[in-house]
CHARMM internal coordinates of N, CA and C (Angstrom, degrees):
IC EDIT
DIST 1 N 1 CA 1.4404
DIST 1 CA 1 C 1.5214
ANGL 1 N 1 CA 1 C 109.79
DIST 1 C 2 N 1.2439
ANGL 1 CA 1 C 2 N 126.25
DIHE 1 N 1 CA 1 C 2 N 120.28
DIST 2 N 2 CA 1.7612
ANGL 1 C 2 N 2 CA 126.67
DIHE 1 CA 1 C 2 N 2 CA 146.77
DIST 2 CA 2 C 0.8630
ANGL 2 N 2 CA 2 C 111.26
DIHE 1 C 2 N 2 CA 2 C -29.01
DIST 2 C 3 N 1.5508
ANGL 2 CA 2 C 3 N 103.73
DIHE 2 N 2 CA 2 C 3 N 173.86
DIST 3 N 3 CA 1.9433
ANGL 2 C 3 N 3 CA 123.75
DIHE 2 CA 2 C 3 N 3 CA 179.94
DIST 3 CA 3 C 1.4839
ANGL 3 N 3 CA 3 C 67.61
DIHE 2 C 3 N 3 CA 3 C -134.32
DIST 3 C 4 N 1.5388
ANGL 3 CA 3 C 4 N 106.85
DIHE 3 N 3 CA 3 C 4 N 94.91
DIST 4 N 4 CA 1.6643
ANGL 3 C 4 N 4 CA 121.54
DIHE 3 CA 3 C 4 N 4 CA 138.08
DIST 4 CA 4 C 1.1370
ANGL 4 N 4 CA 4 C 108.06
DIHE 3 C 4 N 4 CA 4 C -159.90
DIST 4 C 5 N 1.2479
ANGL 4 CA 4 C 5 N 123.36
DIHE 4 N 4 CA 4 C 5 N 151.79
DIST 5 N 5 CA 1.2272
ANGL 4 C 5 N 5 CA 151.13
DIHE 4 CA 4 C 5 N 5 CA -148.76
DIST 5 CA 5 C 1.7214
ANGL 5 N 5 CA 5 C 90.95
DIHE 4 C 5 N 5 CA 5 C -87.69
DIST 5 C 6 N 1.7375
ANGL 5 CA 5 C 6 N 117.58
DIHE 5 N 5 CA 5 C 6 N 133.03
DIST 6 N 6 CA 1.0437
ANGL 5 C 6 N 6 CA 115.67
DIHE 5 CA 5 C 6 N 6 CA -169.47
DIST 6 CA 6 C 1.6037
ANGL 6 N 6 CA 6 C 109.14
DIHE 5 C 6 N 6 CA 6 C -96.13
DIST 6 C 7 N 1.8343
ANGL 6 CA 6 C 7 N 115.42
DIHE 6 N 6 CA 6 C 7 N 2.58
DIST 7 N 7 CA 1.3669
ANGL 6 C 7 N 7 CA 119.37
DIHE 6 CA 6 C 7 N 7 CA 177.93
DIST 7 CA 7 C 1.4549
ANGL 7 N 7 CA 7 C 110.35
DIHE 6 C 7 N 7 CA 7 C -124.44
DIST 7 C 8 N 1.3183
ANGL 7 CA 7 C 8 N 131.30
DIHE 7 N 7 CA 7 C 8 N -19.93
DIST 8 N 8 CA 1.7521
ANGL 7 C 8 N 8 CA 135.45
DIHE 7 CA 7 C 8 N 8 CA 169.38
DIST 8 CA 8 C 1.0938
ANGL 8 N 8 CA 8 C 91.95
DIHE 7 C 8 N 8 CA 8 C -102.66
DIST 8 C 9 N 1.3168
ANGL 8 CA 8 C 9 N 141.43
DIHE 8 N 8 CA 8 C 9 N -41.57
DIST 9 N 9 CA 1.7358
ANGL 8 C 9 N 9 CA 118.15
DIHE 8 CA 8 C 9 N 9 CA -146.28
DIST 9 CA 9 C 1.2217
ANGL 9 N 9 CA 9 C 113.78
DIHE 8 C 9 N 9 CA 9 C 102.26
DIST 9 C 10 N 1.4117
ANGL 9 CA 9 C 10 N 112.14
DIHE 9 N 9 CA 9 C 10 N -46.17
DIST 10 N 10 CA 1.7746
ANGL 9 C 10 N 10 CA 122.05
DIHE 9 CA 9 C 10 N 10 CA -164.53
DIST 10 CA 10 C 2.2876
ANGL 10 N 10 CA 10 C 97.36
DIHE 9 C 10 N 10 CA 10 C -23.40
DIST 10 C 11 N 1.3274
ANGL 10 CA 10 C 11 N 91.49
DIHE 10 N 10 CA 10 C 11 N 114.25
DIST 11 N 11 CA 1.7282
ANGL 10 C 11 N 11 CA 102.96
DIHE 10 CA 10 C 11 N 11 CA 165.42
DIST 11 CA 11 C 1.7700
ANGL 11 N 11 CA 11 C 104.23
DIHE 10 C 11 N 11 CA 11 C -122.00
DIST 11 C 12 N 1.6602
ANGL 11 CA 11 C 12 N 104.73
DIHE 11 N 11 CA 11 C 12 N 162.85
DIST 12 N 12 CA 1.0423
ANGL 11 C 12 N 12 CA 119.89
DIHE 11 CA 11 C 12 N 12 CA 179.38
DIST 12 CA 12 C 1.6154
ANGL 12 N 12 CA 12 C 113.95
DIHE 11 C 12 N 12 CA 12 C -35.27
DIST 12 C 13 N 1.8120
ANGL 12 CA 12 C 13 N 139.81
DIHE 12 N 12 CA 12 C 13 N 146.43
DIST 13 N 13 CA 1.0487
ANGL 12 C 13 N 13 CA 110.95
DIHE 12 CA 12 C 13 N 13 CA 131.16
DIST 13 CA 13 C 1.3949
ANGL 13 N 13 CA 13 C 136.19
DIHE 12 C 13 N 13 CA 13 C -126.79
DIST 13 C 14 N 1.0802
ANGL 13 CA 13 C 14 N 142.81
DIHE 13 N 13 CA 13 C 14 N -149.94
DIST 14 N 14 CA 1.5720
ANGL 13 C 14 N 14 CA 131.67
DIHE 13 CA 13 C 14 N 14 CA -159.26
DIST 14 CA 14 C 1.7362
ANGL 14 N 14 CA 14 C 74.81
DIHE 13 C 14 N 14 CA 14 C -117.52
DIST 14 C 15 N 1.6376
ANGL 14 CA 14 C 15 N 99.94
DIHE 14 N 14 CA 14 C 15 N 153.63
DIST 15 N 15 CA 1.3212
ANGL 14 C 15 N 15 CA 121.78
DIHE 14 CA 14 C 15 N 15 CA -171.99
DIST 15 CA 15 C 1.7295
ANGL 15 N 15 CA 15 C 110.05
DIHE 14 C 15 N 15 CA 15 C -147.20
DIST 15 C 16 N 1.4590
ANGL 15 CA 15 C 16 N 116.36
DIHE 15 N 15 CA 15 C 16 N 135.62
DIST 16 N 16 CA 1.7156
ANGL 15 C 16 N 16 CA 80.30
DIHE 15 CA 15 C 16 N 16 CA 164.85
DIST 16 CA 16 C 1.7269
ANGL 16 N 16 CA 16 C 113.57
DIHE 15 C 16 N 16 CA 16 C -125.25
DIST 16 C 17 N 1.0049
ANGL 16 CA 16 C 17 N 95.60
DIHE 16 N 16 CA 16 C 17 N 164.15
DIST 17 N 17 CA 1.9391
ANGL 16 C 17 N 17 CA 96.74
DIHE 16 CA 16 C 17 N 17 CA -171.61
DIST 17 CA 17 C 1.7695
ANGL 17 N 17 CA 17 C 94.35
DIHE 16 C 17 N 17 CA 17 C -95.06
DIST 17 C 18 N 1.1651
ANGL 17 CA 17 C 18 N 94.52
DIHE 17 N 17 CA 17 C 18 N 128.09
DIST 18 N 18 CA 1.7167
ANGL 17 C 18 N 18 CA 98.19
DIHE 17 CA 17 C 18 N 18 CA -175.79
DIST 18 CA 18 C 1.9822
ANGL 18 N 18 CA 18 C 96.73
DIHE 17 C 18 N 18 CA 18 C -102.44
DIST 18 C 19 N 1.0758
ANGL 18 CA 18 C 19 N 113.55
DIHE 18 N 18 CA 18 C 19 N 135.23
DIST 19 N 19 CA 1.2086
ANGL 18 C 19 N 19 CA 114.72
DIHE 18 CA 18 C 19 N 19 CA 165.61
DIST 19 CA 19 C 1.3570
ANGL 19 N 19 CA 19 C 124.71
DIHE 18 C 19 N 19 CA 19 C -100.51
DIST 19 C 20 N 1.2443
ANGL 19 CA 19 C 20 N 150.94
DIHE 19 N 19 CA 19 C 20 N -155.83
DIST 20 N 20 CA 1.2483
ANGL 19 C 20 N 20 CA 143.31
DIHE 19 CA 19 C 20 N 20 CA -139.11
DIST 20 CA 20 C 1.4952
ANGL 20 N 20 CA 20 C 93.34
DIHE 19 C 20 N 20 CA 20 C -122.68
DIST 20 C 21 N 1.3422
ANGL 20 CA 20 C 21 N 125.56
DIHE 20 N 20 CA 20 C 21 N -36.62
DIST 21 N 21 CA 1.3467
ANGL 20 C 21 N 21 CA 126.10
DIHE 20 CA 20 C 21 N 21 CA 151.36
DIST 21 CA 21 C 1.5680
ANGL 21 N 21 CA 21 C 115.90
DIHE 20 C 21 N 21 CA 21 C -38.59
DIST 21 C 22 N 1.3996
ANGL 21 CA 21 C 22 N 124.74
DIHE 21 N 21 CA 21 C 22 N -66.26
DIST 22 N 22 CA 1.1880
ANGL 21 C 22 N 22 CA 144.74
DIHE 21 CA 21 C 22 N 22 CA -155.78
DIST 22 CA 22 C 1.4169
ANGL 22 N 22 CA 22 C 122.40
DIHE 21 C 22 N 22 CA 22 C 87.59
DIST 22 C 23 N 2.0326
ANGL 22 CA 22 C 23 N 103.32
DIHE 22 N 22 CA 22 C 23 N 47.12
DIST 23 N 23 CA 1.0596
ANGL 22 C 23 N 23 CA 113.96
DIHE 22 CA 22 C 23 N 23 CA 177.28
DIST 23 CA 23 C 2.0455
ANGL 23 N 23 CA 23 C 92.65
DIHE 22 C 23 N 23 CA 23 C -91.26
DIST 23 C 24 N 1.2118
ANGL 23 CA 23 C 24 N 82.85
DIHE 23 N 23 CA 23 C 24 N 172.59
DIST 24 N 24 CA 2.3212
ANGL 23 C 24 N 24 CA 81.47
DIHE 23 CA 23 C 24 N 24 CA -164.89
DIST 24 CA 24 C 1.4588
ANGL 24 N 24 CA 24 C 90.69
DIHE 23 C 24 N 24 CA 24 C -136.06
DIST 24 C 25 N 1.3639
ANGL 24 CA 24 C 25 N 110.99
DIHE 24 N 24 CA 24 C 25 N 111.96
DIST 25 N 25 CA 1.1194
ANGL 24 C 25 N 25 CA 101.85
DIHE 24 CA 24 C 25 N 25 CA 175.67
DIST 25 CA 25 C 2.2045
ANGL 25 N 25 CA 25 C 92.21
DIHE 24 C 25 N 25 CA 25 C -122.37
DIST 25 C 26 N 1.5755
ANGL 25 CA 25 C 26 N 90.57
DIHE 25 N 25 CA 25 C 26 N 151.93
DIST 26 N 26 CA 1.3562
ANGL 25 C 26 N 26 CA 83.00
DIHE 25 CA 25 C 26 N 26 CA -157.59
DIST 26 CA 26 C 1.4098
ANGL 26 N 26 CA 26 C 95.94
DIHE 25 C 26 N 26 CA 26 C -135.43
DIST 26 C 27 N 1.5988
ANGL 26 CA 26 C 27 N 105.73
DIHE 26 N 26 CA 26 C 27 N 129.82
DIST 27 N 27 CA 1.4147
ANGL 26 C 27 N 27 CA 129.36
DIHE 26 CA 26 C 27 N 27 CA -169.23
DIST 27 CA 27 C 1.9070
ANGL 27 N 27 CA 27 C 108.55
DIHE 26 C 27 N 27 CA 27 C -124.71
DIST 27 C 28 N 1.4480
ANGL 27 CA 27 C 28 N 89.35
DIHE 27 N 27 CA 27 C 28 N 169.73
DIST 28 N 28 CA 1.3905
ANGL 27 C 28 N 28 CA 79.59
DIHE 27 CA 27 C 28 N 28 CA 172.94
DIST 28 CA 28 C 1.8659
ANGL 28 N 28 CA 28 C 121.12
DIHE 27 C 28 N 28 CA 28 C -122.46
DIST 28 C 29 N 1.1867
ANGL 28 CA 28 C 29 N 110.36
DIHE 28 N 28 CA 28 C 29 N 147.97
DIST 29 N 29 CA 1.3369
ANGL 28 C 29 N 29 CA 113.24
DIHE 28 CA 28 C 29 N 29 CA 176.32
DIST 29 CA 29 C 1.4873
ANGL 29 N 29 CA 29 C 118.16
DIHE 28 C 29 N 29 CA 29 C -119.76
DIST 29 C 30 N 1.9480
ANGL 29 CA 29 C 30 N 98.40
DIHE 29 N 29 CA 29 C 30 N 123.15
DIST 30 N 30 CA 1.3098
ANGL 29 C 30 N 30 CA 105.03
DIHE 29 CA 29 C 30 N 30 CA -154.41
DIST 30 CA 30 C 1.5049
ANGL 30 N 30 CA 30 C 83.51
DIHE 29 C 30 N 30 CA 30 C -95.16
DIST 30 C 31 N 1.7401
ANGL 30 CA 30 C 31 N 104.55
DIHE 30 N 30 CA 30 C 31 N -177.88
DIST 31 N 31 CA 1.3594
ANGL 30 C 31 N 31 CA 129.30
DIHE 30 CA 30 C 31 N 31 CA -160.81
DIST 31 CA 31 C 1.9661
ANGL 31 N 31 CA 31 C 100.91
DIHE 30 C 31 N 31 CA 31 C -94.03
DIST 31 C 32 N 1.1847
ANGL 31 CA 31 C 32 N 111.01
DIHE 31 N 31 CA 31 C 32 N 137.11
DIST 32 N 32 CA 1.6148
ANGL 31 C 32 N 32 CA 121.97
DIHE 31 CA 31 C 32 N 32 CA 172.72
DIST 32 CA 32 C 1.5492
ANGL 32 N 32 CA 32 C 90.32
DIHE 31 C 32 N 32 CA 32 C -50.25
DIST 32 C 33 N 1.5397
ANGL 32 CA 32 C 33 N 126.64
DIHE 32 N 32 CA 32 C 33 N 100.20
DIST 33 N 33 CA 1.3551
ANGL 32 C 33 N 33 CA 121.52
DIHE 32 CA 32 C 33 N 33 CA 173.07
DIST 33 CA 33 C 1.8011
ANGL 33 N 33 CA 33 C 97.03
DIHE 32 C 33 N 33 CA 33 C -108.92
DIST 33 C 34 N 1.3455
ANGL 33 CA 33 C 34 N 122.70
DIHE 33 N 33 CA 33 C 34 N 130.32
DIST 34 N 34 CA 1.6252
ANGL 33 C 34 N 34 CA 126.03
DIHE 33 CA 33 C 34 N 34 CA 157.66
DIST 34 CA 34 C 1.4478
ANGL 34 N 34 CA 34 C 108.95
DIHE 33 C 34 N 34 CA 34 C -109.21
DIST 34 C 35 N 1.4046
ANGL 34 CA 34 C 35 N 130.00
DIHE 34 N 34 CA 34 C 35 N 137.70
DIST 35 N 35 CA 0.9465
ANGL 34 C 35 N 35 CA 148.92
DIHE 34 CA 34 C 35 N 35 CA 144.95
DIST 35 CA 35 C 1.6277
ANGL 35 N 35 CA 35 C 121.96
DIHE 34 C 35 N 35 CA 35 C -49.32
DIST 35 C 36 N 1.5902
ANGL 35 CA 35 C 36 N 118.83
DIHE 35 N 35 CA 35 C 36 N 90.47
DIST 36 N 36 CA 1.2431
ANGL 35 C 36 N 36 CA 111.80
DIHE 35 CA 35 C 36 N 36 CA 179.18
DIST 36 CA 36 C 1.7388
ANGL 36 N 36 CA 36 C 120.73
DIHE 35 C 36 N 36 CA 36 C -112.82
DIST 36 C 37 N 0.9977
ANGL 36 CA 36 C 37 N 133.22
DIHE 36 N 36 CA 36 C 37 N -161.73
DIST 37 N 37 CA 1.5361
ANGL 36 C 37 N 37 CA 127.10
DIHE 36 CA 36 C 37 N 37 CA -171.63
DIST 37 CA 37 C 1.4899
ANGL 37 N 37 CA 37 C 91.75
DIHE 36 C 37 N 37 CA 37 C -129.15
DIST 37 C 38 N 1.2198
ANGL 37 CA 37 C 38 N 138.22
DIHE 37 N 37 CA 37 C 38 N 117.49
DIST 38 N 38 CA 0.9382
ANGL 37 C 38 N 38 CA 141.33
DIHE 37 CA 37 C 38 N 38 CA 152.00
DIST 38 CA 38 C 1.9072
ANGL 38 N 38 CA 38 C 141.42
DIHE 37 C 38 N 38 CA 38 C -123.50
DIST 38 C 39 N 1.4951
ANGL 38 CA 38 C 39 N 113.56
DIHE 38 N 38 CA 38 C 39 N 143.26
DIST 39 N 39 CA 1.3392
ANGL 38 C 39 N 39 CA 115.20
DIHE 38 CA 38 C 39 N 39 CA -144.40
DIST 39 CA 39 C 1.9044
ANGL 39 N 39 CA 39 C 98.11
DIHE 38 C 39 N 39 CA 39 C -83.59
DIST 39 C 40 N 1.3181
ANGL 39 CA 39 C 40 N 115.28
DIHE 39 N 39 CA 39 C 40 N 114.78
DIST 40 N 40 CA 1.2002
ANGL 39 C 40 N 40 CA 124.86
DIHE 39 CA 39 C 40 N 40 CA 179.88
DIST 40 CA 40 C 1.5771
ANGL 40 N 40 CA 40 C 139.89
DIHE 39 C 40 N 40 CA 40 C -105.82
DIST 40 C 41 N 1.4467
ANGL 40 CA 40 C 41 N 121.21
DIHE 40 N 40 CA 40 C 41 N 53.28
DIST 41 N 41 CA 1.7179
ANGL 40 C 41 N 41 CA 112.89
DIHE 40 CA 40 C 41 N 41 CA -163.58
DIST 41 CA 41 C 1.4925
ANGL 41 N 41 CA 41 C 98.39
DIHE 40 C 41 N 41 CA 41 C 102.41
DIST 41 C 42 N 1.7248
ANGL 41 CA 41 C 42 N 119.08
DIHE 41 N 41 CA 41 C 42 N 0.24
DIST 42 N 42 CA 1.5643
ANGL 41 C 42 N 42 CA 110.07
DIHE 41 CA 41 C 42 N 42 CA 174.79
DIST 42 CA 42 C 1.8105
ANGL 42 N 42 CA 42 C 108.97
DIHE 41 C 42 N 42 CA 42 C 113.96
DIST 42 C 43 N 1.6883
ANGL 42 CA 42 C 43 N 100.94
DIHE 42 N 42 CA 42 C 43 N -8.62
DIST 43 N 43 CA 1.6907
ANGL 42 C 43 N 43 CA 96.48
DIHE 42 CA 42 C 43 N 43 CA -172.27
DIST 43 CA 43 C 1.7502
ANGL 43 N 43 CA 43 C 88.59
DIHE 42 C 43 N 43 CA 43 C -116.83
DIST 43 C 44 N 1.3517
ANGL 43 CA 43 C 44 N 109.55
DIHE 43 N 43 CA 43 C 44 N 165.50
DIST 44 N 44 CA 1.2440
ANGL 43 C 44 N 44 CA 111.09
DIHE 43 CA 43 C 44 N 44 CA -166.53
DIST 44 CA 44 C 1.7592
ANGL 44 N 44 CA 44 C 97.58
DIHE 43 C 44 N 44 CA 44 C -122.73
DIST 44 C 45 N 1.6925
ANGL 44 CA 44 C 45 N 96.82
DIHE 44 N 44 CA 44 C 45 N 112.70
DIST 45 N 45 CA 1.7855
ANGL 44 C 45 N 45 CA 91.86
DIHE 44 CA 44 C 45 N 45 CA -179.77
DIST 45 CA 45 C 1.2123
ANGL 45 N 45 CA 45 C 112.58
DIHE 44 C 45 N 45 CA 45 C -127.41
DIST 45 C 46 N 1.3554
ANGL 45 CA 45 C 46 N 123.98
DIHE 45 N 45 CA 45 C 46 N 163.49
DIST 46 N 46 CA 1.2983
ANGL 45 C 46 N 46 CA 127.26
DIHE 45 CA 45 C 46 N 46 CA -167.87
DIST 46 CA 46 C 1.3221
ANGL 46 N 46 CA 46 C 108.82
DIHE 45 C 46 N 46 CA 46 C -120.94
DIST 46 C 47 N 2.1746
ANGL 46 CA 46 C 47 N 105.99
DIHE 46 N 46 CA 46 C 47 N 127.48
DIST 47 N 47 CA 1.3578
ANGL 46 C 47 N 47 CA 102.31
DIHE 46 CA 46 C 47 N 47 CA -143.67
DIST 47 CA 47 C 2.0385
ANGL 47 N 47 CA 47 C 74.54
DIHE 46 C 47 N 47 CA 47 C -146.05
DIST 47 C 48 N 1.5764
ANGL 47 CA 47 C 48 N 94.11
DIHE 47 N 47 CA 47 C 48 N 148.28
DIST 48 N 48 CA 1.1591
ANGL 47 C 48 N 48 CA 106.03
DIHE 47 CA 47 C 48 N 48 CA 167.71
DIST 48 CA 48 C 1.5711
ANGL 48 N 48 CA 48 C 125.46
DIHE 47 C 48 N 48 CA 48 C -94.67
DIST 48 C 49 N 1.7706
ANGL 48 CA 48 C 49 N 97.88
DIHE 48 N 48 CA 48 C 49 N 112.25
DIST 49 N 49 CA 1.7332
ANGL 48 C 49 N 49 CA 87.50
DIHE 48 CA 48 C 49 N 49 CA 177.37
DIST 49 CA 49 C 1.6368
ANGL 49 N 49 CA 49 C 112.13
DIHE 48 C 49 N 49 CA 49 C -119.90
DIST 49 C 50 N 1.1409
ANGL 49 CA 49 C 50 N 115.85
DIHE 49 N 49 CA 49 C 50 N -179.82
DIST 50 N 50 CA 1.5055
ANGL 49 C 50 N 50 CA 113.17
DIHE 49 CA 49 C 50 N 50 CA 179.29
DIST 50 CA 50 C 1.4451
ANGL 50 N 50 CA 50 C 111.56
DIHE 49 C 50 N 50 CA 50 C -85.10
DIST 50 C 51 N 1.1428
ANGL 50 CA 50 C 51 N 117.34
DIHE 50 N 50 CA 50 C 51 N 173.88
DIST 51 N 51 CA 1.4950
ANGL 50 C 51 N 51 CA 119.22
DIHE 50 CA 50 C 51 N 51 CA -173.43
DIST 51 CA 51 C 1.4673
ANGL 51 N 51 CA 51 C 109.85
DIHE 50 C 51 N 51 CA 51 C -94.55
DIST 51 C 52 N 1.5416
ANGL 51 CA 51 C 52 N 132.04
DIHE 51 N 51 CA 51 C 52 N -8.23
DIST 52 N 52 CA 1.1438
ANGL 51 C 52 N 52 CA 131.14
DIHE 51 CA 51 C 52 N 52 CA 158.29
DIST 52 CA 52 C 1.6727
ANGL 52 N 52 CA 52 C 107.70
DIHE 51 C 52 N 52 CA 52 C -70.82
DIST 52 C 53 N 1.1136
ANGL 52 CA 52 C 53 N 140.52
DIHE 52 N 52 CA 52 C 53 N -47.22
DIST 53 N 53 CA 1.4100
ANGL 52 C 53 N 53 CA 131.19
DIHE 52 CA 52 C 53 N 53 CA -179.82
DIST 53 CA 53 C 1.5942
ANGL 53 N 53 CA 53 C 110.62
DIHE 52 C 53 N 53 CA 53 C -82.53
DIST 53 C 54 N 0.9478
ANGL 53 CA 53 C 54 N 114.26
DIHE 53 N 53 CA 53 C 54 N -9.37
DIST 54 N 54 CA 1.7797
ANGL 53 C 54 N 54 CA 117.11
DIHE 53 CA 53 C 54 N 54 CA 142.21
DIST 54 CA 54 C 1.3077
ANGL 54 N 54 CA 54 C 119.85
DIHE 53 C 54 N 54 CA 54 C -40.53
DIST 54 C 55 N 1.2987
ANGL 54 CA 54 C 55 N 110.48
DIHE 54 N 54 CA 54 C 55 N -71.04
DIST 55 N 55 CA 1.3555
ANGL 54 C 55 N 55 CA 132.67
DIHE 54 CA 54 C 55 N 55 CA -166.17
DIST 55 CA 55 C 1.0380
ANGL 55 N 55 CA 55 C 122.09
DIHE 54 C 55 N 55 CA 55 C -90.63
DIST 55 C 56 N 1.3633
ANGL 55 CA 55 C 56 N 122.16
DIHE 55 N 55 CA 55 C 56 N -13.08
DIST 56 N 56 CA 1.6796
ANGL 55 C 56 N 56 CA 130.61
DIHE 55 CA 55 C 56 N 56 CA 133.62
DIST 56 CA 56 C 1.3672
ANGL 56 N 56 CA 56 C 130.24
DIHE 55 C 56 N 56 CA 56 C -76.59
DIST 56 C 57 N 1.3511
ANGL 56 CA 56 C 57 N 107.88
DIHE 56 N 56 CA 56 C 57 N 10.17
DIST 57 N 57 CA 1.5725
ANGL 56 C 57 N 57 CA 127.09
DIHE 56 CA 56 C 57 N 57 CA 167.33
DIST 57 CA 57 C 1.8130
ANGL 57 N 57 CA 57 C 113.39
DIHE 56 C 57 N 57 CA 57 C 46.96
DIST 57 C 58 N 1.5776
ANGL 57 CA 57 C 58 N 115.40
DIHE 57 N 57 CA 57 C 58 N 33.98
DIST 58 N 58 CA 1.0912
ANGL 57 C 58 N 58 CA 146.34
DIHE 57 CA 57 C 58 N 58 CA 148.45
DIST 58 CA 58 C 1.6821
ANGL 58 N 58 CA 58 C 127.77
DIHE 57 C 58 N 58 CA 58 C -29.19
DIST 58 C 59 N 1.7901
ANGL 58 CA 58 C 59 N 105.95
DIHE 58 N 58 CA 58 C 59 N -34.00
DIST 59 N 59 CA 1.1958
ANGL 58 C 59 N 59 CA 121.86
DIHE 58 CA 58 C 59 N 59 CA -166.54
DIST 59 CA 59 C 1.7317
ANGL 59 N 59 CA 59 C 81.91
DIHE 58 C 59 N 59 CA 59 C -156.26
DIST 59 C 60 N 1.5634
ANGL 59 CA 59 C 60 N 104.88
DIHE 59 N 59 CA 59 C 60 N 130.73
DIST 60 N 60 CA 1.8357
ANGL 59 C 60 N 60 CA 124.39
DIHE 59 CA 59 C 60 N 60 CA 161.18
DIST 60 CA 60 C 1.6264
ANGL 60 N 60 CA 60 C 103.40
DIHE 59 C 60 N 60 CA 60 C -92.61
DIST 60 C 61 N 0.5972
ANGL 60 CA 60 C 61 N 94.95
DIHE 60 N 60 CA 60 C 61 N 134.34
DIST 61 N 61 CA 1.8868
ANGL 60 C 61 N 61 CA 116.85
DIHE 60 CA 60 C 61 N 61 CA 170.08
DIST 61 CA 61 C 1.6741
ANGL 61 N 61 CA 61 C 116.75
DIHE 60 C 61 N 61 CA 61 C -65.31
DIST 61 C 62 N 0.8326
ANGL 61 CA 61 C 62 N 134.02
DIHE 61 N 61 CA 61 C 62 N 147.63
DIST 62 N 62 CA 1.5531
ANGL 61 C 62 N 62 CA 135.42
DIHE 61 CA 61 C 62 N 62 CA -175.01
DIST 62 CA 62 C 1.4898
ANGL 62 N 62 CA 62 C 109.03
DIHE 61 C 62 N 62 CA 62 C -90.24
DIST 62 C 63 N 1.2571
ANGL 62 CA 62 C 63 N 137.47
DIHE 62 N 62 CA 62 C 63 N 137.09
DIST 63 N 63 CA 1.1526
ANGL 62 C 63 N 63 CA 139.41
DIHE 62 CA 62 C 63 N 63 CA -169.36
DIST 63 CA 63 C 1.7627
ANGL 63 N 63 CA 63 C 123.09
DIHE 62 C 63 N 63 CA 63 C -97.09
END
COOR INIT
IC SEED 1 N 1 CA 1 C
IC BUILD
């Protein structure tokens, strides 16, 4: 499975850490992904979304 969001998309991106030199060293920062269970057409699957479309209530949770 990816680290992308199964309702925005949101994927990792490349970042760089600048130091005091202004040497750049460049990493990546992935997306707040949670694993939730959600009810789909009647079957219940478990899908990774980010915690911003959580909290924009984007995706209901399965009960």
């Amino acid at each position: 499975m990816s680290r992308e969001c199964a309702i925005c998309g949101k994927k990792p991106i490349k970042a760089a850490k600048i130091s005091f030199s202004h040497k750049q060293n460049v990493h990546r920062q992935n997306p707040n992904l949670q694993s939730i269970k959600v009810n789909e057409n009647g079957t219940i699957k478990t899908i990774k979304v980010c915690t911003s479309c959580i909290r924009a209530n984007k995706v209901h949770r399965a009960v």
